[in-house]
N, C-alpha and C positions, 0 to 999 in steps of 0.2 A: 504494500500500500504506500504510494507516497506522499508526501506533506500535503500536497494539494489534499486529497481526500480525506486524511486525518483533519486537517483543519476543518473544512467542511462541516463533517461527523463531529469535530467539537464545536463547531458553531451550532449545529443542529439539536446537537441535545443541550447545550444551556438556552436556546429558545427555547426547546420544550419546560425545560427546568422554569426558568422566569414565567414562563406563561402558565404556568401549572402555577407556581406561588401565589403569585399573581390573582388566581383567579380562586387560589384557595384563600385568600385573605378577603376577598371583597365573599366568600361563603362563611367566614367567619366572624367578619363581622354581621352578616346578614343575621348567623346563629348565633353571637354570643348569646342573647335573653333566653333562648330557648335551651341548649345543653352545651358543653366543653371541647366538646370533638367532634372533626368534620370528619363524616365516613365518605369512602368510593368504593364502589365495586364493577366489578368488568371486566376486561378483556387478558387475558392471560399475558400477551403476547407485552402489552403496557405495562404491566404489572412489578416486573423489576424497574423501569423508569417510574413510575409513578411513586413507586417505595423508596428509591431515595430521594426523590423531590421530598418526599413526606418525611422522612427525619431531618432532610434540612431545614424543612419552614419550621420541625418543632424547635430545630438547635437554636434558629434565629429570629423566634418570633416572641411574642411572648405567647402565642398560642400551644395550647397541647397537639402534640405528633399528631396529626390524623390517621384514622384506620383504612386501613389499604386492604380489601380482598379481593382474591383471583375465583370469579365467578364464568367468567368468558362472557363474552360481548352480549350472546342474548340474556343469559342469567341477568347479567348487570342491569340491561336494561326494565326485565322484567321486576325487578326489586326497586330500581330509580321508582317506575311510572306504578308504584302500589297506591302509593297517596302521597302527601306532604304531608303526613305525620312525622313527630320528632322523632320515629323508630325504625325511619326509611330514608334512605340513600340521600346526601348530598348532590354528588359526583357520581357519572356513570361512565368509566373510561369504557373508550369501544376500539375498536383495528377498521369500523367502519362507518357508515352515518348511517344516522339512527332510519331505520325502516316507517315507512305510511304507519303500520300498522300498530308501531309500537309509540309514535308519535302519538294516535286515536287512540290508545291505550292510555295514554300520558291523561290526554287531554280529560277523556271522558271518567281517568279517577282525580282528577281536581289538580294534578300537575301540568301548569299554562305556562310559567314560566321558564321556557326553552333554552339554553344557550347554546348553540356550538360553536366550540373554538376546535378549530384546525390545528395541532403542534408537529404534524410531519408525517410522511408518510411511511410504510413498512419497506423494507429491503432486502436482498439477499447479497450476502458478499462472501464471494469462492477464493480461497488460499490455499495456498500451497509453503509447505514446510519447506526450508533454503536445505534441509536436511536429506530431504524426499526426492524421487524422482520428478521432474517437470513435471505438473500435471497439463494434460494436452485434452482440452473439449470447445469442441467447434459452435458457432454461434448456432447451428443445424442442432449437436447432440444438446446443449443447453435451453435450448426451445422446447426441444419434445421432451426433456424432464419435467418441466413445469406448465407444460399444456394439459390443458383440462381432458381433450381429446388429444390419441395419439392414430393420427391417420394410418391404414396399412402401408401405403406406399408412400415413403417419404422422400424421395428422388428431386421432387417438383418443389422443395424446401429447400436446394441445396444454394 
């Protein structure tokens, strides 16, 4: 990986970091009257970034650490849009935007106040050990691992 793209990746995740703070401070202040700790639940895949954004805002805020669960994106969602009761989801991290359905789910149990913040998209990044043989995969073999469908005849890809 070179500098270019570490810098990048370290740009990338302290946006995400600030903007996660960020938006846990204005749910904490929205909660302080009601209880101590901002909960999220969601997406697996967020779930280690969301958990250290969440002991930094506790280390430096004056707020309590918020609670971080790995419920996966429908879970989370499905616990966010229960009600706005104080015994239901702040934050609903997702890997995706929220669905019609689960929006109509929001709405119709008394959760209207929607936010979504965008902090970056999902990725894959392929390495190779300096130890290892070269690893050698063509933009063709690296297609047809990650396609949904893998056509019989893959000639017409090349």
């Amino acid at each position: 990986m070179n500098n270019m793209m570490k810098r990048k990746i370290t740009t990338t995740i302290m946006t995400l970091s600030l903007s996660t703070v960020a938006l846990m401070a204005q749910v904490a202040n929205a909660q302080s009257n009601s209880r101590d700790t901002i909960t999220a639940v969601g997406s697996s895949t967020v779930y280690p970034f969301s958990t250290v954004v969440a002991e930094r805002f506790g280390k430096s805020t004056k707020f309590n650490t918020p609670k971080i669960e790995s419920t996966g994106t429908g879970g989370g969602m499905k616990l966010f849009c229960t009600s706005n009761a104080i015994n239901t989801p702040d934050l609903s991290n997702a890997s995706r935007r929220m669905k019609k359905s689960e929006f109509d789910m929001c709405v119709k149990n008394g959760v209207k106040s929607i936010t979504e913040v965008l902090v970056g998209y999902d990725g894959i990044v392929l390495a190779n050990s300096n130890t290892a043989n070269k690893m050698n995969i063509t933009r063709k073999e690296l297609f047809l691992a990650l396609a949904k469908n893998v056509p019989k005849k893959t000639a017409a890809l090349s």
